[in-house]
C-alpha positions in Angstrom: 78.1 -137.4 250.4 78.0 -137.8 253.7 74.6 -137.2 255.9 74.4 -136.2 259.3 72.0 -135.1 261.7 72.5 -133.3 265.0 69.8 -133.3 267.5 69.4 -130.2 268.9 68.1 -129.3 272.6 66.4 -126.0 271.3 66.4 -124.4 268.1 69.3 -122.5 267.1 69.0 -118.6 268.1 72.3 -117.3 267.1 70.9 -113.8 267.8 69.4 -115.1 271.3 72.8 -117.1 272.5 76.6 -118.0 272.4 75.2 -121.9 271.7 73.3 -120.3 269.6 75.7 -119.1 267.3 77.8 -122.0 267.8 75.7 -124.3 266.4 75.0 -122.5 263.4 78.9 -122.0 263.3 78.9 -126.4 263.2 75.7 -126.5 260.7 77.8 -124.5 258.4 80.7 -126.3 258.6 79.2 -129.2 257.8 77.5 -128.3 254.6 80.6 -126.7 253.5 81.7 -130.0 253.1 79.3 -131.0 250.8 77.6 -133.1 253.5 73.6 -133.6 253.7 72.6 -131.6 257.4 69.5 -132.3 258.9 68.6 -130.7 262.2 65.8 -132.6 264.8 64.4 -131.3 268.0 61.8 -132.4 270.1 61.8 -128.6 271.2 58.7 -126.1 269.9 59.6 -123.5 267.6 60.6 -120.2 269.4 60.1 -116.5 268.5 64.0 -116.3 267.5 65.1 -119.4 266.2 66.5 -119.4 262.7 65.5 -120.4 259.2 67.4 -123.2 258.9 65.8 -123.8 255.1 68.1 -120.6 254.1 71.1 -122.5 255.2 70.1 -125.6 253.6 69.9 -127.6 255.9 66.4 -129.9 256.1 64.4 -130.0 259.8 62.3 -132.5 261.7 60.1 -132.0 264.8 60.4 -135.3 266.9 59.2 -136.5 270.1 60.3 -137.6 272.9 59.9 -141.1 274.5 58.6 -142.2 271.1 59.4 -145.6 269.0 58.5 -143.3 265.9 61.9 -142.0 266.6 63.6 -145.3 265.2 61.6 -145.3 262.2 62.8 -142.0 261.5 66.4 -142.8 262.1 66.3 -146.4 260.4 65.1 -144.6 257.2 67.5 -141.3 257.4 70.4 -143.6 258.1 73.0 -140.9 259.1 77.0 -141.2 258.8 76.9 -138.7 261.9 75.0 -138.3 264.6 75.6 -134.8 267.0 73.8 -134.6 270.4 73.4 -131.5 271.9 74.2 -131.4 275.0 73.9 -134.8 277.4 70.6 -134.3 277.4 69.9 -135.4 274.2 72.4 -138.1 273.9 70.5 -139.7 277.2 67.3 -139.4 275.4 68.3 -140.6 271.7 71.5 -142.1 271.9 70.4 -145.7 272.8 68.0 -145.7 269.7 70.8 -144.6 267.5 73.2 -147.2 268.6 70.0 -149.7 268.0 69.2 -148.5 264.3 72.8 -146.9 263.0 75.3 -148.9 265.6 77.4 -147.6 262.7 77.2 -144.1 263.1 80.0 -141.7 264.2 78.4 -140.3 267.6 79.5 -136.7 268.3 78.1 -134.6 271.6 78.7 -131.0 271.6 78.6 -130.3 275.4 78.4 -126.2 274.7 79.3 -126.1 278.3 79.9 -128.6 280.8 76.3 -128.9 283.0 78.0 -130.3 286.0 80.6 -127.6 286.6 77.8 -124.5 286.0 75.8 -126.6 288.4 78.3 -126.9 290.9 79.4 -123.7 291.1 75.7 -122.0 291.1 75.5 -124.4 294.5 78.6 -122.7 295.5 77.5 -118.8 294.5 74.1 -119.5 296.2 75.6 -121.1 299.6 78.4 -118.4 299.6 81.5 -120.6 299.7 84.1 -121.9 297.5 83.5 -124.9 295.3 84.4 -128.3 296.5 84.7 -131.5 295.0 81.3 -133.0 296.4 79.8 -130.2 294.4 81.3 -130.7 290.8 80.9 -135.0 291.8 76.7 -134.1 291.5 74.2 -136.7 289.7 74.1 -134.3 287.0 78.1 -135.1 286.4 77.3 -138.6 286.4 74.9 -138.5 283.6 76.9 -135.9 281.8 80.6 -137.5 282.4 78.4 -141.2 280.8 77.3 -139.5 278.2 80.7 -138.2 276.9 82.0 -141.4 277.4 79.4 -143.0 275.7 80.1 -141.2 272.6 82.9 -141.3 269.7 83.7 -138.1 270.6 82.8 -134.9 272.6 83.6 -131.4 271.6 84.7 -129.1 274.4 84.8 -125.5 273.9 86.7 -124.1 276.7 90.6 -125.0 277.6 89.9 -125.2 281.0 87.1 -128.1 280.9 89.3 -130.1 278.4 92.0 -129.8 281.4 89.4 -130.6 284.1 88.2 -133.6 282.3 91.4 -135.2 282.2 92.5 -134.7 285.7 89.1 -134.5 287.5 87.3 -137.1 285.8 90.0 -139.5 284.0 88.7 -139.0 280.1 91.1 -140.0 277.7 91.7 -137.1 275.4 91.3 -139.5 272.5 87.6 -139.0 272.9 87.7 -135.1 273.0 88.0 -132.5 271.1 89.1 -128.4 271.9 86.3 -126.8 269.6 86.4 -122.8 270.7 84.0 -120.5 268.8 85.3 -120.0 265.0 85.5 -116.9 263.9 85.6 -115.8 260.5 88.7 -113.4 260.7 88.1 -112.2 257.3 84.8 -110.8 258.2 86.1 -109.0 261.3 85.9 -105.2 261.1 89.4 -103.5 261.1 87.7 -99.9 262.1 85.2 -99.3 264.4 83.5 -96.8 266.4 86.6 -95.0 267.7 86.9 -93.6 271.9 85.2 -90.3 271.4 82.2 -91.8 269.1 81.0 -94.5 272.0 79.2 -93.7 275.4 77.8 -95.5 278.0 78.5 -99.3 279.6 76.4 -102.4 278.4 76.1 -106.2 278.7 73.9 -108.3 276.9 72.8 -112.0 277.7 69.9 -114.6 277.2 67.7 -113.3 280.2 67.1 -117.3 281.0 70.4 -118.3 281.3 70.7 -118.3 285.3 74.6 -117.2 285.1 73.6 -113.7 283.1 70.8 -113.2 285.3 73.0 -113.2 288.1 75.3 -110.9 286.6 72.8 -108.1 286.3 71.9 -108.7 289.9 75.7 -108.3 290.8 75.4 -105.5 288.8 73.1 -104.0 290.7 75.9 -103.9 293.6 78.9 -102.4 291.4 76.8 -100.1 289.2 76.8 -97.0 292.3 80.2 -97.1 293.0 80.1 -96.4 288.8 77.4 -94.1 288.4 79.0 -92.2 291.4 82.0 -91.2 289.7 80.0 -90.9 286.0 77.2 -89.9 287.2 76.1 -88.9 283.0 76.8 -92.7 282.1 74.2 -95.2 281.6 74.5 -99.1 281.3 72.9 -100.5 278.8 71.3 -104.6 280.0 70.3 -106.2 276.4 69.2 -110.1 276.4 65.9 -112.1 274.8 63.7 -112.8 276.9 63.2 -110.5 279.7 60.9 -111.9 282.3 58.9 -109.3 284.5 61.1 -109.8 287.6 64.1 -108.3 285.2 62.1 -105.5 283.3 61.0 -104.3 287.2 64.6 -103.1 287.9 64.6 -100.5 285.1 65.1 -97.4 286.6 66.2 -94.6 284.3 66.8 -92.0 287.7 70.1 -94.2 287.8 70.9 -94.9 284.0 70.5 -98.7 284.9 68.5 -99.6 281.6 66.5 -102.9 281.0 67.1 -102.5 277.4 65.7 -106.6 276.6 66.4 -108.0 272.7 69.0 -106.2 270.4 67.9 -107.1 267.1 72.2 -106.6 266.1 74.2 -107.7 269.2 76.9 -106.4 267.2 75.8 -102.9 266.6 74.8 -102.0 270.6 78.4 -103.4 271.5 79.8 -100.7 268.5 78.0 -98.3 270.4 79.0 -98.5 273.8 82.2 -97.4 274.9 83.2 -100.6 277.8 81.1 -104.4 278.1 80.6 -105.2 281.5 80.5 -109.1 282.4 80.5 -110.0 285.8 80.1 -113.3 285.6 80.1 -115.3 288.8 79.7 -118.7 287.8 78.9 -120.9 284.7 81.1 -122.7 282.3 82.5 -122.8 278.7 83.4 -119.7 277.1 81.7 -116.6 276.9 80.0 -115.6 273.7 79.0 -111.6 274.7 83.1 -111.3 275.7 84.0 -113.0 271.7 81.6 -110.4 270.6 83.4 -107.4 272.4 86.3 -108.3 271.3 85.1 -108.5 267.7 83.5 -105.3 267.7 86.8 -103.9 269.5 85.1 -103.2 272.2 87.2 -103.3 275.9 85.5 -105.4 278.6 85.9 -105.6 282.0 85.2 -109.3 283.7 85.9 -112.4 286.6 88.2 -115.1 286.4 85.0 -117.4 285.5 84.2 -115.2 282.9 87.8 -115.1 280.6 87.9 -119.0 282.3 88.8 -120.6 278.7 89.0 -118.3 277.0 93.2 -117.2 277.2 96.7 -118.3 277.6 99.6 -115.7 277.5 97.6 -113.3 275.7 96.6 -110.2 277.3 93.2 -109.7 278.2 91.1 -106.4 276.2 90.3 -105.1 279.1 90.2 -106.1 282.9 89.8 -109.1 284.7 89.1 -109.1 288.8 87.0 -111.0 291.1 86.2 -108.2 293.6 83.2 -105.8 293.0 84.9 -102.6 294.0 88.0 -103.4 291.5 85.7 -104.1 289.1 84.0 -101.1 289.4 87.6 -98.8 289.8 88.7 -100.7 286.1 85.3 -99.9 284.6 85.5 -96.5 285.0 89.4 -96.2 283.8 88.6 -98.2 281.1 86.2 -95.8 280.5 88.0 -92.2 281.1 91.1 -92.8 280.2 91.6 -93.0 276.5 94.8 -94.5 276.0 94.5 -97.7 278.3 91.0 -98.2 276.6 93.3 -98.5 273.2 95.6 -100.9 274.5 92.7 -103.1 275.7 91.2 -102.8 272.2 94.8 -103.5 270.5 95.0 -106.7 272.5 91.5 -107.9 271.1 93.0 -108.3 267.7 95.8 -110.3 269.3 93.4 -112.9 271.1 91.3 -113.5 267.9 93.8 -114.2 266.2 95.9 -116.7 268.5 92.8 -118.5 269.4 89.5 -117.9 267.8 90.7 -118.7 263.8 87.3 -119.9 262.0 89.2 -121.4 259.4 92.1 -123.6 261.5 89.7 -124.5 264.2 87.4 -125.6 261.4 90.1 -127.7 259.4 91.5 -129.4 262.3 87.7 -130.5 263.6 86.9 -132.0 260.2 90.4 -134.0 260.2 89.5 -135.5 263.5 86.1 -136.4 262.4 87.2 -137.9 259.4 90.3 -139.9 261.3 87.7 -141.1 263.8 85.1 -142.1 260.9 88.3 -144.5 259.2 89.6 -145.8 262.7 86.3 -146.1 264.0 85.7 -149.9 265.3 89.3 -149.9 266.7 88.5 -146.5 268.4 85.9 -148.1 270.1 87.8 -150.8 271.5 90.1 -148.4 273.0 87.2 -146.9 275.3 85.9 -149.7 277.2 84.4 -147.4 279.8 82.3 -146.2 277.2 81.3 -149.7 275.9 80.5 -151.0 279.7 77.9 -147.7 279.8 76.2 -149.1 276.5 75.5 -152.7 278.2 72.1 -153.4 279.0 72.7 -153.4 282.4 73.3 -149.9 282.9 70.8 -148.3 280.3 67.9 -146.7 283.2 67.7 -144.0 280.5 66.7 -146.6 277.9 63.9 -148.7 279.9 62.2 -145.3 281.0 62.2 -144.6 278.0 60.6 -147.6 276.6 58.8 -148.1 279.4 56.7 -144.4 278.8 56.1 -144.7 275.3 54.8 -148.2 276.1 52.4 -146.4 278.5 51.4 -143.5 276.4 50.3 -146.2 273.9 47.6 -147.5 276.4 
């Protein structure tokens, strides 16, 4: 039986997050081998993290900067080791390599920092993105800490694409991972055209790309409510801050709605998501959700980025606010076009969101990579050069403040 132990940024809210419900979706998959989980964070419990104890899978609160981290370790001794995020490979990934050198090392970027970084730089300067913005400090450290590992899972197309021609990664070290869906546990019927009303969109209220989207929202909601002027739009998300609560105003039908206790049900409900995403990365969990629920959505380029091929999109996609606006409100009269966005849900599930083929395919690398893995190795030298002494700045700050917080 294999262990492993992923060290997680924050606790897992699927309820709160798309990474969220990804890691749980990765927890699960891993004990459905048969495999011995164990999830540490030095992150403090939040209000909507989930029991991990019901999914049996063990936890451990560690700290940061701390040698007691390599006691733990030496005495877990893991088979696998998953970062989340870059983050937490800079942090722990030296003392892993120093107690279980070992150990397959797996980072699970969720999204890739540098590119929602570079393009909130772009967004807030009001140009397009250039290649000094995506080349940032934060790609550095993120682009060293996928090569440092065995391998990195990538959820979105597009970043698997921009890794290899933007940054040079061998796609021996990566791995497409999308969100798995279990298919089976789809709904065939929902609520049908007549049964739904009103617009929503829902998003973690600290995750600075869905903030922005209900400010842009702020900008295409008139030119909606002008031609509905009985429709509402429904903003759900954990947690609201005051500045977001503030812009309730019921006069308009513009509704600060905060947490849904069942994402799923308030997207049954509403007749067409709205997502107008201007900038971020990976794929989006709120548009998977719509699409499970059957629910038509109308959003950017950035926001179906990843996310499609071919396939048609359930819904609308368009970049310019007052298109956006136009395609929300057919989406919304006109019953037949809202059916053929619906119909073409089922399609994109299917072609690329399969729980069960995405799952299978992720354990056969893993386990290819766990027999090949010294020669593996020597075929990423990049990755080796990062591990030399030399260039470890993360490590000797590290040591360097738990020697201090000793004194």
């Amino acid at each position: 039986m294999k262990k492993v132990l992923v060290i997680g940024y924050v606790w897992p809210e699927p309820n709160s997050s798309a990474a969220g419900t990804h890691m749980l979706s990765l927890l699960r998959l891993y004990r459905q081998q048969g495999w011995q989980v164990e999830f540490a964070t030095p992150a403090q419990p939040s209000d909507h993290m989930i029991d991990l104890n019901l999914e049996g899978i063990s936890s451990k609160n560690i700290s940061l900067n701390c040698d007691s981290f390599d006691i733990y370790i030496s005495e877990y001794q893991p088979d696998i080791v998953m970062f989340d995020r870059f983050m937490m490979e800079e942090q722990f990934g030296w003392r892993v390599e120093k107690n279980c050198p070992n150990a397959l090392k797996v980072l699970d970027t969720e999204d890739l920092q540098c590119l929602r970084n570079a393009r909130h730089q772009a967004v807030k300067g009001e140009r397009t993105l250039t290649q000094a913005d995506l080349f940032s400090d934060i790609a550095k450290r993120e682009i060293a800490a996928i090569l440092r590992c065995d391998i990195s899972l990538i959820i979105s197309s597009y970043e698997m694409e921009l890794l290899q021609s933007q940054f040079k990664i061998d796609p021996s070290i990566l791995h497409h991972l999308p969100f798995m869906v279990d298919l089976n546990k789809c709904p065939t019927q929902t609520k049908s055209f007549t049964e739904r009303q009103h617009f929503m969109t829902i998003g973690n209220f600290r995750h600075a790309p869905n903030w922005d989207a209900v400010l842009y929202l702020q900008k295409i909601w008139p030119l909606i409510r002008k031609q509905l002027p009985e429709a509402e739009l429904h903003i759900y998300g954990s947690y609201p801050p005051p500045k977001a609560t503030a812009l309730n105003n019921p006069k308009t039908g513009f509704l600060i709605k905060g947490w849904a206790e069942d994402a799923y049900q308030v997207m049954e409900q509403s007749r067409v998501c709205l997502a107008p995403i201007r900038f971020g990365a990976g794929i989006k969990g709120k548009l998977l959700d719509a699409m499970i629920m059957q629910t038509p959505s109308v959003t950017t380029s950035v926001g179906s980025e990843g996310m499609l091929s071919d396939e048609p999109w359930p819904g609308d996609i368009t970049d310019d606010y007052q298109e956006f606006a136009h395609s929300a409100v057919r989406l919304y009269q006109e019953e037949s076009r809202w059916l053929e966005a619906q119909g073409n849900a089922s399609t994109l599930l299917t072609a690329r969101y399969n729980g069960e083929t995405l799952g299978i395919d992720w354990m056969k690398k893993l386990s290819d990579t766990l027999d090949n893995l010294a020669e593996h190795r020597l075929n990423n030298f990049t990755g080796a050069m990062l591990k030399h002494h030399s260039m470890a700045s993360t490590k000797y700050m590290s040591q360097w403040i738990a020697a201090k917080n000793t004194k």
